[in-house]
C-alpha positions in Angstrom: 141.4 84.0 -31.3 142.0 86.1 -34.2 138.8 87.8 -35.3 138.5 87.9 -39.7 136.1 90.7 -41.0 136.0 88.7 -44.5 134.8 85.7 -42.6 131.8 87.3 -40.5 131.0 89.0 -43.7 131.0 85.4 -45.6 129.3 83.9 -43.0 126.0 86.6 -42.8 126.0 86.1 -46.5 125.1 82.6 -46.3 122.8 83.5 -43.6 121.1 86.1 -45.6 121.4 83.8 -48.4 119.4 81.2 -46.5 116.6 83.6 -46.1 116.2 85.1 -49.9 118.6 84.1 -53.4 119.4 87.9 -53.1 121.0 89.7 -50.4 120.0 93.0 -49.4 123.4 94.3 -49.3 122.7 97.9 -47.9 121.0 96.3 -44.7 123.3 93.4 -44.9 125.9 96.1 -44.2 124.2 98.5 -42.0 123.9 95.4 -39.4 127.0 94.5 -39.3 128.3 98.4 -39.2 126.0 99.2 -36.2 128.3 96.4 -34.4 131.7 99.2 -34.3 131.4 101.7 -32.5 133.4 104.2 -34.4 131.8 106.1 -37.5 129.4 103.9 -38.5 128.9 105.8 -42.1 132.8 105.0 -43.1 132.0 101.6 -41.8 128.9 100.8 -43.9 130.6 102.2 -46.5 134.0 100.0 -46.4 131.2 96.6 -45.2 129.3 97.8 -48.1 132.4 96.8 -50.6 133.9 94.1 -48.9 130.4 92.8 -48.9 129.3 93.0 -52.9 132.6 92.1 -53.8 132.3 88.7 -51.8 128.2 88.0 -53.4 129.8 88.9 -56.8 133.1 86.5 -56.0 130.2 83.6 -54.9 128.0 84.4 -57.7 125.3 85.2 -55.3 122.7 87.9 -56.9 122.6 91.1 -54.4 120.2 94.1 -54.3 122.1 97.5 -53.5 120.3 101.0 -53.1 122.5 103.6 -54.6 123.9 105.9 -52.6 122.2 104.1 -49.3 124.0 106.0 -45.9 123.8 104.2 -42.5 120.8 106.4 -41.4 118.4 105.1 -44.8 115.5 102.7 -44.3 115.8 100.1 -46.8 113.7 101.0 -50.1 110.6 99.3 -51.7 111.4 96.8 -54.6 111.2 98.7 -57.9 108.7 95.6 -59.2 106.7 96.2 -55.6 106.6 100.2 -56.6 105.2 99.5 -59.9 102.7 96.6 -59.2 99.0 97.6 -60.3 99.7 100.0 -62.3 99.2 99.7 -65.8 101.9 102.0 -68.6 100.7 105.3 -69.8 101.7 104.6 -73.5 
């Protein structure tokens, strides 16, 4: 049985997908990455690609932290961070 990356990576898109219309692709990623067991950063970082570039090739809408590493816990919403608060102008 011949094992494809692109697949699994298709396939936990649609799972993800199931959940929200946007896919966390940082922890989308670091799930998948955790699975090898050989440096997870260079990992994340190649699932990390092979992942947007499939939600952009589906037109599926993703959420990415810039510069996310293996080791980051996912980050508030920017709309969640600014909820309550009023501007200063």
């Amino acid at each position: 049985m011949q094992y494809d990356l692109r697949d699994r990576v298709r396939h936990e898109i649609q799972l993800a997908r199931a959940e929200s219309p946007c896919v966390d692709v940082d922890a989308l990623s670091r799930s998948i990455a955790e699975e090898f067991g050989f440096d997870p950063e260079s990992t994340f970082v190649m699932l990390k690609r092979l992942v947007m570039h499939e939600c952009a090739r589906l037109g599926i809408g993703m959420r990415v932290q810039s510069g996310a590493t293996v080791g980051d816990a996912p980050r508030e919403a920017a709309n969640q961070r600014s909820a309550g608060r009023g501007s200063a102008a």
